[in-house]
C-alpha positions in Angstrom: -97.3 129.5 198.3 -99.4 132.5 197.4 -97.6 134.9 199.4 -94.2 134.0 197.4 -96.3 134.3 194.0 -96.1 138.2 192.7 -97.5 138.8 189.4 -96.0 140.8 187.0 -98.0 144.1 187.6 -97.1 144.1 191.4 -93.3 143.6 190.6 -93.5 146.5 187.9 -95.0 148.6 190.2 -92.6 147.8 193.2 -89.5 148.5 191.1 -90.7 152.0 190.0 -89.9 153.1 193.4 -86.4 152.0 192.5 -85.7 154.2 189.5 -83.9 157.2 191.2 -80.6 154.9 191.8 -80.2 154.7 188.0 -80.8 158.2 186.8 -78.0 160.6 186.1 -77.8 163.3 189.3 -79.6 166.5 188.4 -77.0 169.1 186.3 -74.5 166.8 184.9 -76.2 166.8 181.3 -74.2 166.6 178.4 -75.3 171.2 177.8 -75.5 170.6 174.2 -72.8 169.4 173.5 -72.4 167.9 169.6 -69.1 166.7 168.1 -66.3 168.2 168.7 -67.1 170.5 171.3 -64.9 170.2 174.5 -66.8 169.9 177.8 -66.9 172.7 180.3 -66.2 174.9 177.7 -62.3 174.2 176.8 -61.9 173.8 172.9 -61.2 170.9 171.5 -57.4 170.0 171.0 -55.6 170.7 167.4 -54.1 167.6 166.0 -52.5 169.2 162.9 -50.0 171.9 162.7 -51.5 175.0 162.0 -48.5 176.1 159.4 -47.5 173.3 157.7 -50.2 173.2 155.0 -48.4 172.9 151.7 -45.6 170.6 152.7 -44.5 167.1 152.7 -46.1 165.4 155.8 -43.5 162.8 155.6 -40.6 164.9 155.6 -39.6 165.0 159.2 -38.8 161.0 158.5 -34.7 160.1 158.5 -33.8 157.6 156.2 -30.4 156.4 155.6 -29.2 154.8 152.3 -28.7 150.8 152.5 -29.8 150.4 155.9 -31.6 147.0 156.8 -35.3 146.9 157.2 -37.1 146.6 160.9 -36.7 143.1 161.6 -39.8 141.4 162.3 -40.4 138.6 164.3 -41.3 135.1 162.1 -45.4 134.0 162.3 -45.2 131.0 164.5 -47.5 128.7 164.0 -49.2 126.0 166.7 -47.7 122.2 167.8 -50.9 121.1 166.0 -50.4 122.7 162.7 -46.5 122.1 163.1 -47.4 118.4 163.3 -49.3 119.1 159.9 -46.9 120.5 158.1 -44.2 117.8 158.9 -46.5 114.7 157.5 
């Protein structure tokens, strides 16, 4: 019995050992990196057109007159609330 009882001491000093397998490998920290900085020193992508400050974002969207909406499937409820709403 005593040999299977460790106290908590010898068990934290055992799994010290262990500690390497959960470290990052040396050289792959983040090099300073804050917000929108790319990695490996590639700039970060533009997600706006550059010349297009002044005008109507919504302008590149074709409407035509009296055409139906989207159609959009109905909410469908569950048997138990079905059973419910018939009562």
């Amino acid at each position: 019995m005593d040999k299977k009882v460790r106290t908590f001491a010898e068990r934290e000093t055992a799994s010290k050992g262990n500690l390497r397998i959960h470290q990052e490998p040396l050289g792959t920290n983040n090099n300073n990196n804050q917000g929108n900085q790319g990695g490996r020193n590639n700039a970060p992508a533009r997600v706006y057109a550059v010349g297009r400050v002044g005008t109507d974002p919504d302008a590149n969207v074709v409407t035509v007159p009296g055409a139906a909406p989207v159609a959009r499937a109905p909410y469908r409820l569950a048997p138990s609330e079905m059973k419910e709403l018939a009562k």
